[in-house]
N, C-alpha and C positions, 0 to 999 in steps of 0.2 A: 858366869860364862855365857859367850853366845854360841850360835852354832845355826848356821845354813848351809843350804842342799844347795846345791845346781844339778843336782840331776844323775841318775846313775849311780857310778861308783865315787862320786867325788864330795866330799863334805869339808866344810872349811870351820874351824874353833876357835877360838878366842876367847882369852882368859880375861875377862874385864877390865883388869889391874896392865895386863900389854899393851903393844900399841902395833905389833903384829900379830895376823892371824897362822894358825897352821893348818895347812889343806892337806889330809887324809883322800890317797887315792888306791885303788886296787885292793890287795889284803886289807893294807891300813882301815879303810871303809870300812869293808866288812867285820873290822875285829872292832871298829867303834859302836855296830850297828850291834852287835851279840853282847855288849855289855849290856846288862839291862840290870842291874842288881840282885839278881837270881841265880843267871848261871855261874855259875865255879868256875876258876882259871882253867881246870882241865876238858871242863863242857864244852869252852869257850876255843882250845886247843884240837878237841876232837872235831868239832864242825870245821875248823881250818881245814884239819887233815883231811876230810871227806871233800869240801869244797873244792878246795886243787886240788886233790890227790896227789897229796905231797909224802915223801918217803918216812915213815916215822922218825918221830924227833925233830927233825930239820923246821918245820914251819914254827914247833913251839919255844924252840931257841929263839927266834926271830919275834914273835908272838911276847916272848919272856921281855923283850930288851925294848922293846914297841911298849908295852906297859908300863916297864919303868921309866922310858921315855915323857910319857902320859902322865906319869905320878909325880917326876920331879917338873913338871910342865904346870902343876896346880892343876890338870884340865880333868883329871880323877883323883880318887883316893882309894885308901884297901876298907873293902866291905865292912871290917871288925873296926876301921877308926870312927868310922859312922856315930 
């Protein structure tokens, strides 16, 4: 996978194997920037929530379907396939 900045909240990813990239803008960013192989889906959930001040539940619905977006994209995988 590759993966460049332009700056801010915009990161662009690429699964080597495509021949398109996918640019992560706004949340999206920031929930690429909080995986780091440490935090927990819920860690990664509650800094949403604090980040916008968003009404419980509502960002990690979104958060949830953004991941599995991710997972079946090749561009991550679950911490225990490791």
């Amino acid at each position: 996978m590759a993966e460049a900045r332009t700056g801010g909240q915009r990161v662009a990813l690429l699964h080597l194997d495509e021949s398109q990239p996918v640019v992560l803008e706004g949340p999206a960013a920031v929930i690429w920037e909080l995986i780091d192989g440490h935090r927990s889906d819920q860690e990664i959930y509650g800094r949403l929530e604090e980040t916008f001040e968003d009404e419980l539940g509502q960002m990690q619905v979104q958060a949830e379907l953004f991941l599995a977006s991710l997972e079946a994209r090749r561009l991550i995988e679950p911490a225990n396939a490791a």
